[in-house]
NUZAKE-606602 format. One record per residue (C-alpha): x, y, z; residue in one letter; residue number from 1. Coordinates in Angstrom, 2 decimals, padded with zeros to 5 digits, always signed. Layout:
        c1        c2        c3   aa     i
         X         Y         Z    A   NUM
...
// end
This chain:
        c1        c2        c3   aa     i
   +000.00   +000.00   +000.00    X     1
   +001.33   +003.60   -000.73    X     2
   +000.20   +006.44   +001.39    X     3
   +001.04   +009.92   +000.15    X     4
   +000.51   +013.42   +002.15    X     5
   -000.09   +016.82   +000.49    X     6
   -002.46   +016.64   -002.35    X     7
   -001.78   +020.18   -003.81    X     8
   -000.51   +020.40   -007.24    X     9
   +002.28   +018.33   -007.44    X    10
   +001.03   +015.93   -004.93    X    11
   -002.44   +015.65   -006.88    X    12
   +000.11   +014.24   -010.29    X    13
   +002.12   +011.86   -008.29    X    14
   -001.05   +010.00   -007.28    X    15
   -002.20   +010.30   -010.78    X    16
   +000.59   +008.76   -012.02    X    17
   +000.48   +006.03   -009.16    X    18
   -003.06   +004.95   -008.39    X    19
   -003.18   +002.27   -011.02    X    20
   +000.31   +001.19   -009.19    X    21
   -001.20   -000.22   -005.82    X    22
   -004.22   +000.82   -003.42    X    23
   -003.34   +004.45   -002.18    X    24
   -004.43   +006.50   +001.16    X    25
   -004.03   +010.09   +000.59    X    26
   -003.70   +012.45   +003.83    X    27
   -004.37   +016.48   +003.30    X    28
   -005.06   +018.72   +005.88    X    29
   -007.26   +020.96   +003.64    X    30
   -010.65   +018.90   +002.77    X    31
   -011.36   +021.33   -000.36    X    32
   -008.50   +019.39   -001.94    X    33
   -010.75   +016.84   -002.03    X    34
   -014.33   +018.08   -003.10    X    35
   -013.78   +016.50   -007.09    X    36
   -012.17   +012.91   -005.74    X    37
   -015.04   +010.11   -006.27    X    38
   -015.03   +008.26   -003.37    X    39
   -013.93   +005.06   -005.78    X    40
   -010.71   +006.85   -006.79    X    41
   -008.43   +005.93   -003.90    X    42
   -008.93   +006.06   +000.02    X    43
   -008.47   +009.95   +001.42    X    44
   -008.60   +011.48   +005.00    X    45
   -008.68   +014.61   +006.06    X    46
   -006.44   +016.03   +009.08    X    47
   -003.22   +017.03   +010.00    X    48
   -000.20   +013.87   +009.30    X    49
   +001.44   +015.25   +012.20    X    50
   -000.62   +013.76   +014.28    X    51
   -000.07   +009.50   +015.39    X    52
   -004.25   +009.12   +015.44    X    53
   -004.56   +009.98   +011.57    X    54
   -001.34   +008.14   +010.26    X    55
   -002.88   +004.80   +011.92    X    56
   -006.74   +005.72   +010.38    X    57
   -004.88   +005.52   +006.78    X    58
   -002.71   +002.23   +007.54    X    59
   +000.79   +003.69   +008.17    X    60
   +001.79   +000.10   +009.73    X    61
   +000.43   -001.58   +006.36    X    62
   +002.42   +000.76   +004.20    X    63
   +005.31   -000.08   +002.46    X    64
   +005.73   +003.26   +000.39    X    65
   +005.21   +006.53   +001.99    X    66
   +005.38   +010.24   +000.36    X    67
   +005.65   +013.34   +002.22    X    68
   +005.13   +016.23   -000.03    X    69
   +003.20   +019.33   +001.57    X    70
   +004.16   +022.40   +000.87    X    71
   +005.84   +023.03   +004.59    X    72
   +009.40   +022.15   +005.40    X    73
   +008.83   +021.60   +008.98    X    74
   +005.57   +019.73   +008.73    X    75
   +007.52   +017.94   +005.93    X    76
   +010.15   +016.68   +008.64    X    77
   +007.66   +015.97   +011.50    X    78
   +005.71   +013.65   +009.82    X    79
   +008.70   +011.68   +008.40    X    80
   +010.21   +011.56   +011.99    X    81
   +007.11   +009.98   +013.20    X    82
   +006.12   +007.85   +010.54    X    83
   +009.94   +006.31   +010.20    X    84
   +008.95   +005.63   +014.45    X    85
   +005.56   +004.00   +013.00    X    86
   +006.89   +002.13   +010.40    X    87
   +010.78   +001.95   +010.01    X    88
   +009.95   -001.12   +007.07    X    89
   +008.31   +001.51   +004.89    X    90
   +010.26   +003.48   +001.77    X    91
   +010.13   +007.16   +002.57    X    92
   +010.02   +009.99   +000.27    X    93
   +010.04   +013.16   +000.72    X    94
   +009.85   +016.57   -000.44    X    95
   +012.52   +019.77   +000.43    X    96
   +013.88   +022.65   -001.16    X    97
   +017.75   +022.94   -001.99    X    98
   +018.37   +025.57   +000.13    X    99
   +017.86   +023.05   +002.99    X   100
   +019.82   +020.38   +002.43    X   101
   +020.06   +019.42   +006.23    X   102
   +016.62   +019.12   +007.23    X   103
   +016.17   +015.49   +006.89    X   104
   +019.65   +015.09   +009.13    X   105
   +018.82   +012.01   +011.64    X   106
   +016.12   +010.69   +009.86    X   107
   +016.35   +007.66   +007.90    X   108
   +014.61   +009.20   +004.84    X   109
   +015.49   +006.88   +000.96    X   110
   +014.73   +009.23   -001.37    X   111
   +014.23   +012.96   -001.41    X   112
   +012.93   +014.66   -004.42    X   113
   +013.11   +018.58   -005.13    X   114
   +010.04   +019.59   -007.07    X   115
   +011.47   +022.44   -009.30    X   116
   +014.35   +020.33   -009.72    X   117
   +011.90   +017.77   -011.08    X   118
   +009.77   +020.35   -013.28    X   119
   +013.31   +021.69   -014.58    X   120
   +014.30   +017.86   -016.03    X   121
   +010.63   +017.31   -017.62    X   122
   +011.08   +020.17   -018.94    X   123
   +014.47   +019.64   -020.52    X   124
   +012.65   +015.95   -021.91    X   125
   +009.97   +017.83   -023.99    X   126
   +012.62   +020.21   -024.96    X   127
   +014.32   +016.84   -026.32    X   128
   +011.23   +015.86   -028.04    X   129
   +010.42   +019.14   -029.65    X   130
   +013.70   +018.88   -031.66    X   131
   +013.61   +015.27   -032.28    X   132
   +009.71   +016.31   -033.55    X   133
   +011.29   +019.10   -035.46    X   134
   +013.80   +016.77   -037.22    X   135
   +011.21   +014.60   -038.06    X   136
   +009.32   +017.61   -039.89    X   137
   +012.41   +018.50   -041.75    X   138
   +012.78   +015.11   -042.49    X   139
   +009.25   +013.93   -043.88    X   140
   +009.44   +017.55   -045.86    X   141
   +012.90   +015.39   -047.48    X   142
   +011.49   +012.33   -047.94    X   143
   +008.15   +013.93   -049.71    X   144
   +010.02   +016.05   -052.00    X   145
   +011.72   +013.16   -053.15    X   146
   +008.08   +011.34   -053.96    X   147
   +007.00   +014.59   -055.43    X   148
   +009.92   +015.00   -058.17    X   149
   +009.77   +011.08   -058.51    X   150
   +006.08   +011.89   -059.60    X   151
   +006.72   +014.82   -061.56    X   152
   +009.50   +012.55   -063.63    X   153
   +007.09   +009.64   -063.90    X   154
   +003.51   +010.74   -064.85    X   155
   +004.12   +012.14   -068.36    X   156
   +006.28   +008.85   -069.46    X   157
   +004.83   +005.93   -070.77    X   158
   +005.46   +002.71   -070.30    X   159
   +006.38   +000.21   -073.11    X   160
   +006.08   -002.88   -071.37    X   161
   +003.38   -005.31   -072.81    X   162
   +000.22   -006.15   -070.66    X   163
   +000.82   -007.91   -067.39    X   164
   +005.01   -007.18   -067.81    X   165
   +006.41   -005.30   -065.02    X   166
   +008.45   -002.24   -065.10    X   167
   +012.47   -002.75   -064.53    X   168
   +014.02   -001.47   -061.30    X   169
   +016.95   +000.27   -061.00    X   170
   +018.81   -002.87   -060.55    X   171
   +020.91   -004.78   -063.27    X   172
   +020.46   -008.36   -062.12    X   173
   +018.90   -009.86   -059.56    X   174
   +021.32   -012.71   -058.59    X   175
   +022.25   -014.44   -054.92    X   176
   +025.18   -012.45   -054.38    X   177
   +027.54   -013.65   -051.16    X   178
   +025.14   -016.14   -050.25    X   179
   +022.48   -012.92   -049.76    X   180
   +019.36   -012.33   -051.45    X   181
   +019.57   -009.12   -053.35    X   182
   +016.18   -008.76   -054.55    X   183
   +015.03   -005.04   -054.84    X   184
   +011.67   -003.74   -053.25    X   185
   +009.10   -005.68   -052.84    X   186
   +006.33   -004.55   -056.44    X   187
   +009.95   -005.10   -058.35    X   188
   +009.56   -001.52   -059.36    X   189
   +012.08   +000.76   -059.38    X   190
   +011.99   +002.67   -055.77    X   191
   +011.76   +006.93   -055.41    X   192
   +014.80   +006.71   -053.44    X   193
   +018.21   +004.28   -052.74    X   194
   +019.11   +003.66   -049.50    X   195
   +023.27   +003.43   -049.15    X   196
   +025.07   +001.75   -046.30    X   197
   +029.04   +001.61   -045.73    X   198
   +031.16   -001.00   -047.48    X   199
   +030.61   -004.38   -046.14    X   200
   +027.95   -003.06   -044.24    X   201
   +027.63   -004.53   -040.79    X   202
   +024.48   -005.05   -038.62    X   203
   +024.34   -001.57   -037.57    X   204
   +023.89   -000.23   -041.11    X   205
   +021.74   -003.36   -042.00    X   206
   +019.19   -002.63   -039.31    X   207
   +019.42   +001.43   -039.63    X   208
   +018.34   +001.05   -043.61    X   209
   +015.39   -001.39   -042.79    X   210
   +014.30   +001.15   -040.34    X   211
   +014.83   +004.14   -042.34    X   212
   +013.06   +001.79   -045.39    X   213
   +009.80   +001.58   -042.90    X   214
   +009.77   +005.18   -041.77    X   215
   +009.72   +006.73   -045.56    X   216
   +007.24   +004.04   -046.14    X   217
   +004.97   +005.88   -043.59    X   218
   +005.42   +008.91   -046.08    X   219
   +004.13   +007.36   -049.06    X   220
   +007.93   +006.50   -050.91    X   221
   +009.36   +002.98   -051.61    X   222
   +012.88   +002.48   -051.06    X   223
   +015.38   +000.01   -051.95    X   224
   +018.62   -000.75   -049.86    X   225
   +022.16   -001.51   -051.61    X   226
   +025.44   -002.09   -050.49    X   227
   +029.06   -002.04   -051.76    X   228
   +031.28   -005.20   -050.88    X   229
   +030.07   -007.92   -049.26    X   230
   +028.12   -009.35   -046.49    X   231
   +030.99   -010.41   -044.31    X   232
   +030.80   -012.39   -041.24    X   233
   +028.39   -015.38   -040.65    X   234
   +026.65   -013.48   -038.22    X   235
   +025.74   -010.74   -040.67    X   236
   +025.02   -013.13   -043.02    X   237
   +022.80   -015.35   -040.97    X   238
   +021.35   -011.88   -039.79    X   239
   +019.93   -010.68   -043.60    X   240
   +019.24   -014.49   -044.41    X   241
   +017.22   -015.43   -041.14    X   242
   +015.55   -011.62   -041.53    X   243
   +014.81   -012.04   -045.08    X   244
   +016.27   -008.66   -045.67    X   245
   +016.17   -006.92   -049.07    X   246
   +019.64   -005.87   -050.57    X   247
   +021.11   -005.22   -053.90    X   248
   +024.88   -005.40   -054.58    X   249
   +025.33   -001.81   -055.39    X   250
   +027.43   -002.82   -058.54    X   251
   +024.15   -004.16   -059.76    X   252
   +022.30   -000.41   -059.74    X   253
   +022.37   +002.37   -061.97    X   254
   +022.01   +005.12   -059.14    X   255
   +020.97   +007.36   -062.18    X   256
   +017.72   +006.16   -061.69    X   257
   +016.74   +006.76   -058.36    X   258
   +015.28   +010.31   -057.18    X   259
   +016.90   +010.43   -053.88    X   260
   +019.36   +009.20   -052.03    X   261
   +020.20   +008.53   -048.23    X   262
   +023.37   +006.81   -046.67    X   263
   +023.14   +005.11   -043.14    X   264
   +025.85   +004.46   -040.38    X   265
   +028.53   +006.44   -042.39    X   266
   +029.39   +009.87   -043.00    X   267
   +032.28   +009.56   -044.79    X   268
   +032.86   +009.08   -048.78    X   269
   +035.37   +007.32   -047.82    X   270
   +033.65   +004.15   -047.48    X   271
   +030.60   +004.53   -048.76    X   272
   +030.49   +002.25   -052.85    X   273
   +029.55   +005.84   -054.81    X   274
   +032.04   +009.21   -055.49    X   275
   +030.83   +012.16   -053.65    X   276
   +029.16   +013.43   -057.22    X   277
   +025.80   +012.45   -056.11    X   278
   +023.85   +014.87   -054.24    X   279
   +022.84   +012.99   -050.75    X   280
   +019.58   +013.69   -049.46    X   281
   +019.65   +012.04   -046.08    X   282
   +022.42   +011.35   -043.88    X   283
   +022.07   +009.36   -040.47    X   284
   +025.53   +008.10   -038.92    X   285
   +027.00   +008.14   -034.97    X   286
   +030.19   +008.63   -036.59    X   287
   +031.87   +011.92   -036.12    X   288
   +034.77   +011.31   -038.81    X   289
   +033.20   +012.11   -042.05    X   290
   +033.09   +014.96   -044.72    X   291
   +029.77   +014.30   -046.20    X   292
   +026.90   +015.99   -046.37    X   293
   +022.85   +016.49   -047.08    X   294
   +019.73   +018.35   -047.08    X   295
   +019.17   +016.46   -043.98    X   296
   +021.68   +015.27   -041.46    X   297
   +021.51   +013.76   -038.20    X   298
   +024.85   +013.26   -037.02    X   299
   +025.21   +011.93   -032.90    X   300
   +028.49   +010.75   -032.20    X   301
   +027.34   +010.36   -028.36    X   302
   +025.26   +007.54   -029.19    X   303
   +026.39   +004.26   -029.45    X   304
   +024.69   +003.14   -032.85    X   305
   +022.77   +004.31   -035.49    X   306
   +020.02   +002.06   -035.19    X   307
   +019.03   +003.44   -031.80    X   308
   +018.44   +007.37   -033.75    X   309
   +016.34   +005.19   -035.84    X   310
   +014.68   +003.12   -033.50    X   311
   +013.86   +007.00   -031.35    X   312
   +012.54   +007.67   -034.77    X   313
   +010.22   +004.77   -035.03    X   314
   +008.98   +005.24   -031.55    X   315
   +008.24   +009.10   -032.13    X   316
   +006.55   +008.38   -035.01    X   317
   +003.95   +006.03   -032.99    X   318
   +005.78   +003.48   -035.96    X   319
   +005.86   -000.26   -033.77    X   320
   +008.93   -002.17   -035.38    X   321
   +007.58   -005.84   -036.67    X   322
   +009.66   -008.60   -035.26    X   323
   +012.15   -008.57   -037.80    X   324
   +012.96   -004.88   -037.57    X   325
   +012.99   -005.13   -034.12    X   326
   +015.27   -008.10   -033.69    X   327
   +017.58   -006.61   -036.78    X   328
   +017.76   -002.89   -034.43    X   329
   +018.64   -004.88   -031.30    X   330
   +021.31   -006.78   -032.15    X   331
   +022.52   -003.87   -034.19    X   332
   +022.89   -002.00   -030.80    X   333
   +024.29   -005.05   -029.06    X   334
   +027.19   -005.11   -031.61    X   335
   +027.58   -001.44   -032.28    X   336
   +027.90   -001.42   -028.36    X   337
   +030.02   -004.40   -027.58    X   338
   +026.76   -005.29   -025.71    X   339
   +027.19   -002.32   -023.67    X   340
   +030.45   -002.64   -022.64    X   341
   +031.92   -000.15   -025.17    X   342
   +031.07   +003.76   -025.29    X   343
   +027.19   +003.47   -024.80    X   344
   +024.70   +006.30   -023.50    X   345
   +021.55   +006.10   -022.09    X   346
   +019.94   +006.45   -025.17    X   347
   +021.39   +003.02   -026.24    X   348
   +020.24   +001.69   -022.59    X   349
   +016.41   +002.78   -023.70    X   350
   +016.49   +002.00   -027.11    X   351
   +017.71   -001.86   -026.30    X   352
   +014.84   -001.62   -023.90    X   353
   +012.36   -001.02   -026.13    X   354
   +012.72   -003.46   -028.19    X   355
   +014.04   -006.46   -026.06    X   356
   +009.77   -006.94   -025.52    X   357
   +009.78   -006.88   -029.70    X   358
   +012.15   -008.66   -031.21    X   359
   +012.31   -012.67   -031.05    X   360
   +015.37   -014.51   -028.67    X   361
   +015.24   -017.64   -030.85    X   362
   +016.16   -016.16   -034.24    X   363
   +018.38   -013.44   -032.40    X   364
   +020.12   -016.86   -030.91    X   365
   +020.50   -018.35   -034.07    X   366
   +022.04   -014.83   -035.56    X   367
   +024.70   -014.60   -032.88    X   368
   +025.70   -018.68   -032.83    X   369
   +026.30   -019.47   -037.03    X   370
   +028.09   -022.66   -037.71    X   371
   +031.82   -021.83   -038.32    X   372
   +032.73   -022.53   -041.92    X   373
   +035.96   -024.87   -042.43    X   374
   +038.07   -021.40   -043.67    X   375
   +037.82   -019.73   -040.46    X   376
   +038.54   -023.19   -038.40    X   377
   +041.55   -023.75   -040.63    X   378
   +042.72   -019.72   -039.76    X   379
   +041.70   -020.57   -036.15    X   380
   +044.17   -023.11   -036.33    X   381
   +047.08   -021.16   -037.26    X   382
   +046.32   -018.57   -035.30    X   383
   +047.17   -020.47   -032.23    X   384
   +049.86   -022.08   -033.62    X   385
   +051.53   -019.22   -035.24    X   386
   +051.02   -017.26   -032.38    X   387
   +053.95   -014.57   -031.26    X   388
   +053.68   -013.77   -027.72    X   389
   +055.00   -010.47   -026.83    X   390
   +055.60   -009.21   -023.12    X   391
   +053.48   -012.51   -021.83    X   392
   +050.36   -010.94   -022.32    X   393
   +050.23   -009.65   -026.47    X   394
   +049.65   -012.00   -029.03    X   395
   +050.73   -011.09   -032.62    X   396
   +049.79   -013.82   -035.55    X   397
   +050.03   -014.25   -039.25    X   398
   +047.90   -016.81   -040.78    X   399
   +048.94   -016.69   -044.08    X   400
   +047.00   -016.77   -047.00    X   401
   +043.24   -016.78   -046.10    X   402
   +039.94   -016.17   -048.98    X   403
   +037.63   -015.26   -046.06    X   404
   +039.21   -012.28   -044.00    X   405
   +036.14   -012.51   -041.85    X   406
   +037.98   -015.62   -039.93    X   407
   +040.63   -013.12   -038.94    X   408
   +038.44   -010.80   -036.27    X   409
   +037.13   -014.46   -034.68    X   410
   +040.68   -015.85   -034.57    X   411
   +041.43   -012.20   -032.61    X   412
   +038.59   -012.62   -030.48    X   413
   +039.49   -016.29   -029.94    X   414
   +043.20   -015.51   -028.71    X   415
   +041.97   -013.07   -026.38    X   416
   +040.91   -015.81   -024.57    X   417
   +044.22   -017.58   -023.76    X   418
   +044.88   -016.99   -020.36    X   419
   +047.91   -014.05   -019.48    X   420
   +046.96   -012.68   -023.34    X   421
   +045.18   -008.96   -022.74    X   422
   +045.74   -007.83   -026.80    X   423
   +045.41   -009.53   -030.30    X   424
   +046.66   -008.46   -033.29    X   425
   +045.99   -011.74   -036.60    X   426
   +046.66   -010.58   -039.77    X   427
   +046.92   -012.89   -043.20    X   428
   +046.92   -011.89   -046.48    X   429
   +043.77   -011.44   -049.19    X   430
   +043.44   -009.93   -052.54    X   431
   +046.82   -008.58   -052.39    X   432
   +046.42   -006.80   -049.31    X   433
   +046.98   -007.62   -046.05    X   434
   +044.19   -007.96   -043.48    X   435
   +044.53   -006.89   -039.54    X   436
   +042.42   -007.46   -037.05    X   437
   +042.97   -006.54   -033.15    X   438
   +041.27   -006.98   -029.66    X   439
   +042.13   -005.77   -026.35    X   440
   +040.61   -005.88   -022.84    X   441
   +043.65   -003.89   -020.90    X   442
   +041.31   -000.50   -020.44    X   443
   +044.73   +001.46   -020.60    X   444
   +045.00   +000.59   -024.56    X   445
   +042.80   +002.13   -027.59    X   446
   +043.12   -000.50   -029.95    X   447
   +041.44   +002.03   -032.53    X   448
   +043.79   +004.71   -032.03    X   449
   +047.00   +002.54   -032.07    X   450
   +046.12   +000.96   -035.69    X   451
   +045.18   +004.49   -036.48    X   452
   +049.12   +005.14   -035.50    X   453
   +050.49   +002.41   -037.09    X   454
   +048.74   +001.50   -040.53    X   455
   +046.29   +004.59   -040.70    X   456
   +042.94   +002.22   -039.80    X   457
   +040.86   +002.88   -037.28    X   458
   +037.79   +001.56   -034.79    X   459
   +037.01   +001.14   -031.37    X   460
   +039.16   +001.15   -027.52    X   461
   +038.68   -002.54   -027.79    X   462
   +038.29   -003.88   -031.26    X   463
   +040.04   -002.35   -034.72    X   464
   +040.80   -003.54   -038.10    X   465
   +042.45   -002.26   -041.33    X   466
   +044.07   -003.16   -044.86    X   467
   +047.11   -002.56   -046.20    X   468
   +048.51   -003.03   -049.83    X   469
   +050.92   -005.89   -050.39    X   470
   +053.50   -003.59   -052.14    X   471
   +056.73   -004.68   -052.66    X   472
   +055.97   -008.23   -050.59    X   473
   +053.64   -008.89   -053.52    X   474
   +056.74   -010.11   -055.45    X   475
   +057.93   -012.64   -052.99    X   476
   +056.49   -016.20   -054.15    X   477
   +058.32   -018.27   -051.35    X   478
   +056.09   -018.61   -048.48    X   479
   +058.21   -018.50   -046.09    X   480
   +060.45   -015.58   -046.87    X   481
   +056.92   -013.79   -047.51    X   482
   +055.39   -014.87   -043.67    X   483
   +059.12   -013.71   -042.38    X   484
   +058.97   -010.13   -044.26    X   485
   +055.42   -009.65   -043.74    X   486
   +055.37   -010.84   -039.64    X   487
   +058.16   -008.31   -039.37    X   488
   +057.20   -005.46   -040.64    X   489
   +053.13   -005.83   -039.26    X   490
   +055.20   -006.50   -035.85    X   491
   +057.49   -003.60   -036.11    X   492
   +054.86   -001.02   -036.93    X   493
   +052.20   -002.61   -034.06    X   494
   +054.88   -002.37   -031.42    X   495
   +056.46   +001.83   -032.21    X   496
   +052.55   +002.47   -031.82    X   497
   +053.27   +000.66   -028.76    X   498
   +055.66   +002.02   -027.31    X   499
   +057.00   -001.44   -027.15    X   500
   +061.22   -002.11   -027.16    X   501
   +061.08   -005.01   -030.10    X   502
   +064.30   -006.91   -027.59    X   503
   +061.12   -007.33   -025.28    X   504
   +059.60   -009.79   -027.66    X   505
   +059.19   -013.52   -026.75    X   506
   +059.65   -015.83   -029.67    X   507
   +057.49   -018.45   -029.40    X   508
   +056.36   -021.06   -032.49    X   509
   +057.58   -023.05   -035.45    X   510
   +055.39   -022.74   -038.27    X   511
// end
């Protein structure tokens, strides 16, 4: 049972809010307070808390919340002195001012709450919403201009087809590309507007274009979603597969014919699979290292992923995510976060939330637990073997030659495991390049920051990668003299971003 006292203004709110919570007894000295309660509402009495004879006639000994909040310091403390004598089991609340931050000193109060302090942070929340609400604006005026200059383009041609023949898409085939389905939207006709993720997207940019997808679809415009690379990692793979997600290999679409254009989870030309020639119409990223821009940009490097802007969109927009979407933006975060244990704000924390009650555990399961192909077992292999271990707790290995680089971040995250080992560095070679990947858990190294030093990559405290051209190792046919050259210069750069003497190295396999 939850007893509150004072049922002025804010008082009148907080049972509001809390009736539907538990049974409530509400105590108010003044009984005009109470003249519009229906006597079905909750259980009130009239008189002063102060005294022991009206605390028992509204069950102080059956309470196990209890809220102080009239409008009088002093009466304010009385009551909790007594009713912590009354009850000492019961949670006590209670209400002060800030210039008075003694006046609860020798009482065993839990919680006390500052009312203008209170108004002050609801306040700042709407404040929050009226500018997500006013990005939304902006944004649906974006995403209808693009359906009205699709429309204007459209109406006055006229199809050729024959009867019963659909119109072509924007797409050039329509193969299984990477083991992905790369179908284009779902009437197979070519879509207002293109939706562009980041080179081998992962699940962040995945689940950030589905979402983005379903909000224009609110607005009356079709989109399809393409990608440049490939779907790496069996994870991400098992992700758009299990999802039945919608892509098209972006060297299958003549952008030409698309009205519109937005890029997710990447703000950077850099790595996104078209030159900086096309005009962008909608940029969403958490990335604050790019040098792109759009009509409309929404840009939060604070927040852990993308797909939690996008899921805050969906949720604004009264939009509930279908299991799929909501599965695809949860894992997304999990990833994008390290499952929290990386940079994550509260945002992230909510988002996750949200759609933990949405999304489905079993196919989430079956995303995050693949079957390991033989390639990345093989890699596995040498990555223990191979294994340099400097100053008894970094592990540097080369596993050679390798067709699926993907094996290379599980063989990283595999090594961290070795007990005394704290940070992983495998790299092998691929399409004349050669293919890092590192981990750390040692909270004093950024992983991101030292491949940024020593090959120009990039990523997170705990998890990087990059690729470097072969160059003048690309001559060398004997394997051997290739792993020795290529071993010693990946180790040479790794440890100067170190810091690391090289003499402090511990040999330690035969290959």
């Amino acid at each position: 049972m939850i007893i509150v006292i004072g049922y002025g203004t804010f008082g009148r709110k907080v049972v509001n809010n809390t009736k539907a919570i538990d049974k409530i007894s509400v105590i108010d000295s003044n009984a005009v307070v109470f003249e519009s309660v229906e006597e079905a509402e909750f259980n009130f009495i009239v008189g002063d808390a102060t005294d022991e004879t009206i605390l028992n006639k509204a069950g102080i000994k059956d309470a196990d919340t209890v809220i102080v909040l009239t409008n009088e310091r002093e009466t304010n403390k009385k009551i909790a002195k007594l009713v912590s004598k009354l009850n000492p089991k019961a949670y006590l609340i209670v209400r002060n001012i800030v210039q008075y931050p003694d006046l609860y000193s020798g009482i065993e109060v839990h919680k006390i709450i500052y009312p203008v302090d209170c108004a002050a942070h609801e306040i700042l929340l709407e404040i929050e919403k009226s500018k997500l609400r006013r990005k939304l604006i902006d944004l649906e005026e974006i995403v209808k201009d693009i359906k009205k200059r699709y429309n204007s383009k459209t109406s006055n041609i006229v199809p050729s087809k024959s009867k019963g023949e659909k119109y072509s898409t924007g797409s050039k085939d329509n193969n299984v590309i990477n083991g992905i389905d790369a179908s284009k939207s779902d009437d197979n006709k070519l879509a207002p507007c293109l939706i562009i993720m980041h080179n081998n997207p992962d699940p962040d940019s995945i689940a950030s274009a589905m979402a983005l997808k379903t909000i224009m679809m609110k607005w009356g415009v079709s989109s399809d979603i393409a990608y440049g690379g490939k779907i790496g990692f069996d994870e991400n793979k098992a992700m758009v597969n299990l999802l039945g997600v919608k892509l098209t290999p972006i060297d299958n679409i003549d952008i030409s014919n698309y009205e519109g254009v937005a890029v997710v989870d990447t703000s950077s030309s850099k790595i996104i699979p078209i030159d900086t020639t096309y005009k962008i119409d909608i940029l969403l990223d958490h990335h604050n290292n790019g040098d792109l821009t759009a009509n409309y940009m929404d840009i939060r490097p604070d927040i852990g992923a993308t797909a939690t802007i996008l899921t805050e969109y969906l949720s604004h927009l009264n939009i509930v995510p279908k299991q799929k979407l909501a599965t695809a933006l949860y894992y997304a975060i999990c990833t994008d976060t390290n499952y929290f244990k990386r940079k994550t704000s509260k945002k992230d924390f909510d988002a996750a939330g949200y759609l933990q009650d949405l999304m489905d555990p079993k196919t989430l399961d079956l995303i995050e637990n693949p079957d390991m192909d033989t390639e990345s077992m093989e890699a596995l292999a040498r990555a223990i073997t191979n294994r340099n271990i400097i100053k008894n707790n970094i592990a540097l290995s080369y596993v050679g030659h390798i067709k699926n680089r993907d094996a290379l971040p599980k063989a990283a995250d595999f090594l961290l495991k070795m007990e005394g080992i704290t940070t992983t560095y495998v790299f092998g070679i691929s399409e004349n390049k050669i293919h890092i990947s590192a981990r750390t858990k040692d909270l004093r190294i950024d992983i991101g920051e030292i491949m940024r030093t020593a090959f120009g990559g990039g990523g997170h405290q705990s998890s990087a990668a990059t690729s470097i051209d072969l160059g003048i190792f690309e001559s060398v046919s004997d394997k051997k003299s290739l792993k020795n050259l290529v071993e010693e210069a990946i180790k040479t750069r790794i440890l100067e971003a170190m810091g690391i003497d090289e003499t402090d190295s511990t040999k330690k396999y035969e290959e």
